[in-house]
SEVEXVEX-725665 format. One record per atom (N, C-alpha, C): residue number from 1; x, y, z; residue in three letters; atom name. Coordinates in steps of 0.05 Angstrom, whole numbers. Example, Ala and Ser with C-alpha at 12.3 -4.5 7.8 and 13.67 -1.06 7.14 Angstrom:
// residues 2
NODE:resi:u:v:w:resn:name
NODE:1:264:-114:156:ala:N
NODE:1:246:-90:156:ala:CA
NODE:1:264:-66:156:ala:C
NODE:2:257:-45:142:ser:N
NODE:2:273:-21:143:ser:CA
NODE:2:258:1:157:ser:C
***
This chain:
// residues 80
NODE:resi:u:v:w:resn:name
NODE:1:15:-24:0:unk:N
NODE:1:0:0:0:unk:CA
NODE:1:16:25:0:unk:C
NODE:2:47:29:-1:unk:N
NODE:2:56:45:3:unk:CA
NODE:2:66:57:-30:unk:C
NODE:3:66:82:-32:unk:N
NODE:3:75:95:-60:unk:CA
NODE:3:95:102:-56:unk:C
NODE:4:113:90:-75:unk:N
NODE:4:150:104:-76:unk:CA
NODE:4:147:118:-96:unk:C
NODE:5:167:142:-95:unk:N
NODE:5:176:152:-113:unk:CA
NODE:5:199:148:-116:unk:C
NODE:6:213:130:-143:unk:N
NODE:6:235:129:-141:unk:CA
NODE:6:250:142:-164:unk:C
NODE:7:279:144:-161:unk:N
NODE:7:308:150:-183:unk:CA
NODE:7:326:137:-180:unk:C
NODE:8:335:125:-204:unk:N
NODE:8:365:111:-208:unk:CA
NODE:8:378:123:-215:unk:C
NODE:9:398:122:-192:unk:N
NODE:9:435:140:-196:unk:CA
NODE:9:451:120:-207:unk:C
NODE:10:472:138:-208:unk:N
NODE:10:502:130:-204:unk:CA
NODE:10:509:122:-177:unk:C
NODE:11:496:107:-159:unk:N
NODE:11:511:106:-134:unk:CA
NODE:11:513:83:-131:unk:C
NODE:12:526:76:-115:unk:N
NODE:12:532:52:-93:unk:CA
NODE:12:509:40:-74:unk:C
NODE:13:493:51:-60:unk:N
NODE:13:474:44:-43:unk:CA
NODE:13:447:60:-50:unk:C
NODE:14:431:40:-36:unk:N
NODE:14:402:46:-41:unk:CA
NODE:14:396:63:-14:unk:C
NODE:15:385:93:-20:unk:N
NODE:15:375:106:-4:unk:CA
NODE:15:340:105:1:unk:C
NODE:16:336:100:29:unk:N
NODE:16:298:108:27:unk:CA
NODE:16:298:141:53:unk:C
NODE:17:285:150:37:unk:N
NODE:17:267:180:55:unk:CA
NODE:17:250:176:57:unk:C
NODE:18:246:197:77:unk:N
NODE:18:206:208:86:unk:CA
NODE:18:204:233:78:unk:C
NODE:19:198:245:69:unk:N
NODE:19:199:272:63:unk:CA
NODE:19:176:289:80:unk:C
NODE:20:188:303:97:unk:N
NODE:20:164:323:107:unk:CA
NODE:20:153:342:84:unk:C
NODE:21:128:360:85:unk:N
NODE:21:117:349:113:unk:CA
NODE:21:96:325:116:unk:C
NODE:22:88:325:79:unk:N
NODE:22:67:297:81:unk:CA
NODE:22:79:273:77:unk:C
NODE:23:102:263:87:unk:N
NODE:23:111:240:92:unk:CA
NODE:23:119:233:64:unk:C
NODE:24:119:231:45:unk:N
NODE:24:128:227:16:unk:CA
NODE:24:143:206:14:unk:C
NODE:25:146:183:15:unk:N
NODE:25:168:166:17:unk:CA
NODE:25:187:157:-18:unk:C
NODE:26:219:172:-14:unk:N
NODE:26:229:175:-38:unk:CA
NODE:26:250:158:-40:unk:C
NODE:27:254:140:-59:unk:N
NODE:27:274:116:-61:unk:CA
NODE:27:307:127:-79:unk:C
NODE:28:327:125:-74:unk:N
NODE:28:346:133:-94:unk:CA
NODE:28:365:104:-100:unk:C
NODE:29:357:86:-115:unk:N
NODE:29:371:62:-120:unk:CA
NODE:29:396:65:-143:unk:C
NODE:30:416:54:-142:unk:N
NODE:30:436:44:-161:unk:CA
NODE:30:425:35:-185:unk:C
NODE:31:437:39:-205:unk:N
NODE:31:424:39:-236:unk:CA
NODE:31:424:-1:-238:unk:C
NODE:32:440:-7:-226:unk:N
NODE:32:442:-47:-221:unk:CA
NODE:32:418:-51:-219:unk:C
NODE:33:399:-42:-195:unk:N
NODE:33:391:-54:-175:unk:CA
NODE:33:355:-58:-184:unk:C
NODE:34:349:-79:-185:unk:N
NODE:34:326:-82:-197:unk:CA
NODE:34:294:-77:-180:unk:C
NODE:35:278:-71:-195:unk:N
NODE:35:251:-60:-180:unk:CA
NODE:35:245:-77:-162:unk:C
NODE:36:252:-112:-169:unk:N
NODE:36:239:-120:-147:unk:CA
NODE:36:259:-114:-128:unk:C
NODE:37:281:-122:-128:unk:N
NODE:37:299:-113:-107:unk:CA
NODE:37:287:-79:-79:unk:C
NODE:38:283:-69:-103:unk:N
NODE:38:274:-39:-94:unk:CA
NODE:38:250:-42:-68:unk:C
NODE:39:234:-54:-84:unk:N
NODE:39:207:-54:-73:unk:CA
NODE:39:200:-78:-51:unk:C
NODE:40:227:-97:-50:unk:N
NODE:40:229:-118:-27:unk:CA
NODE:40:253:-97:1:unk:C
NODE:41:265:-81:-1:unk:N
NODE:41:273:-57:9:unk:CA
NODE:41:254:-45:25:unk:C
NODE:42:234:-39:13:unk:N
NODE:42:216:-26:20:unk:CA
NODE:42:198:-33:38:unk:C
NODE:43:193:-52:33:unk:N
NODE:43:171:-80:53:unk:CA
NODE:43:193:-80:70:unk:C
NODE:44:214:-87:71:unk:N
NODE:44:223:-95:96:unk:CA
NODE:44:221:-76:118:unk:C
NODE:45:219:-47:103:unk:N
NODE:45:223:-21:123:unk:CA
NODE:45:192:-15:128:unk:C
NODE:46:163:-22:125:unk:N
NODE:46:141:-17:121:unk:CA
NODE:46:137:-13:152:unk:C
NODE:47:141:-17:168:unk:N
NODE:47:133:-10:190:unk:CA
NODE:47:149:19:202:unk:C
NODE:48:172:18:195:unk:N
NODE:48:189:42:209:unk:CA
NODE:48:179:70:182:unk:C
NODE:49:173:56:157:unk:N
NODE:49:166:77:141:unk:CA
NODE:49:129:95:157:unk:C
NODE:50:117:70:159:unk:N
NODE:50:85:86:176:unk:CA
NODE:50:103:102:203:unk:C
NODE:51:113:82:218:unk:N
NODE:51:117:99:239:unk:CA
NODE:51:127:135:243:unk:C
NODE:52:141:135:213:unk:N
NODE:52:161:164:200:unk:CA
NODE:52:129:180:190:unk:C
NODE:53:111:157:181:unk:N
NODE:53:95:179:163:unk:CA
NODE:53:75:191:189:unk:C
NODE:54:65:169:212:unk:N
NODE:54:51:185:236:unk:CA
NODE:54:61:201:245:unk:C
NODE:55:83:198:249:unk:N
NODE:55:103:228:270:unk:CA
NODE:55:104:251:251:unk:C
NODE:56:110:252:227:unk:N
NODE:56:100:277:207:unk:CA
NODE:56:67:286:211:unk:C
NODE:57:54:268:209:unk:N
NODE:57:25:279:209:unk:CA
NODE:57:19:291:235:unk:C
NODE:58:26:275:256:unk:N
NODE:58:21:288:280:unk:CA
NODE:58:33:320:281:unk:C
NODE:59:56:320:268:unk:N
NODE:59:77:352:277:unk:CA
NODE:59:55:363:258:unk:C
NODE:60:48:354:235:unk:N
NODE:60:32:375:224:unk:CA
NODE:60:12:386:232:unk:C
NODE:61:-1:368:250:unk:N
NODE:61:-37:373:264:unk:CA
NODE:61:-28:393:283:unk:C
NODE:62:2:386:295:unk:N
NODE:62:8:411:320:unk:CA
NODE:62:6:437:300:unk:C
NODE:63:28:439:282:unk:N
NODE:63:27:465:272:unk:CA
NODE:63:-1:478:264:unk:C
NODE:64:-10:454:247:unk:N
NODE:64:-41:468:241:unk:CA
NODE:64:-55:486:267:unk:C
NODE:65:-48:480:287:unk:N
NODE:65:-68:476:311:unk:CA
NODE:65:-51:511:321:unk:C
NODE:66:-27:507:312:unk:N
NODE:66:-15:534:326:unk:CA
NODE:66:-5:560:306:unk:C
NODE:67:-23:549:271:unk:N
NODE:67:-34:572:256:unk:CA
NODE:67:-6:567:241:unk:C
NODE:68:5:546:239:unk:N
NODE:68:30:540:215:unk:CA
NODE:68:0:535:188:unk:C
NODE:69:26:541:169:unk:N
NODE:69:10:524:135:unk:CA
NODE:69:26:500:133:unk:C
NODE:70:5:485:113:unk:N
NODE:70:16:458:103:unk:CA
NODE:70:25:465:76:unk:C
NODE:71:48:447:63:unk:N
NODE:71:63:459:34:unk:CA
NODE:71:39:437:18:unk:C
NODE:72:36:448:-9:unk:N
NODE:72:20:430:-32:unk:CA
NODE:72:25:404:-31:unk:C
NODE:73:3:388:-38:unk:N
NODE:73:7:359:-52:unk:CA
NODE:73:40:355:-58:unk:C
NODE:74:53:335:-59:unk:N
NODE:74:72:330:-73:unk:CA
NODE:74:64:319:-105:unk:C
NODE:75:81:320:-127:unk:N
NODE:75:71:313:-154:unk:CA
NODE:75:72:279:-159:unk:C
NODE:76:54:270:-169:unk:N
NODE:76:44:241:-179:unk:CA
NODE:76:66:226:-180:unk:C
NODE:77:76:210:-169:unk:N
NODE:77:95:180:-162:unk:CA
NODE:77:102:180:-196:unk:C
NODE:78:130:173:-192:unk:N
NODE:78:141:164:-210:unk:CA
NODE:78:146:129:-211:unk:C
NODE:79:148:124:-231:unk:N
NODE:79:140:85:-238:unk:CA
NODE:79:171:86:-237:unk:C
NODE:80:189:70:-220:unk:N
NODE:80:210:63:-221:unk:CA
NODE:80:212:25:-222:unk:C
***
């Protein structure tokens, strides 16, 4: 159930983010490294990734609550 957005580098290792503030979860894999590979990465982290995306939502409900803005939608997932 989770949407990556991913990019293949030039690198060495496979990076995963959360991106504040709506939790965005963004993959940066090695040009090698194959989708399933990617997306078995990803499952393994599925729990610590929700846990990253509640703690964002929660800081956001504070700010909302103490007259912060929220930034736009992020743009439509890329098919990696």
């Amino acid at each position: 159930g989770l949407q990556l957005h991913g990019t293949r580098k030039r690198i060495k290792n496979l990076y995963l983010r959360i991106k504040p503030p709506l939790g965005t979860v963004e993959v940066s894999a090695p040009m090698r490294m194959s989708q399933r590979q990617i997306i078995g990465f990803a499952h393994e982290r599925h729990s610590w990734i929700v846990q990253q995306q509640r703690r964002m939502a929660e800081a956001r409900r504070m700010s909302l609550r103490q007259g912060g803005t929220v930034a736009p939608p992020p743009p439509a997932p890329l098919k990696i």
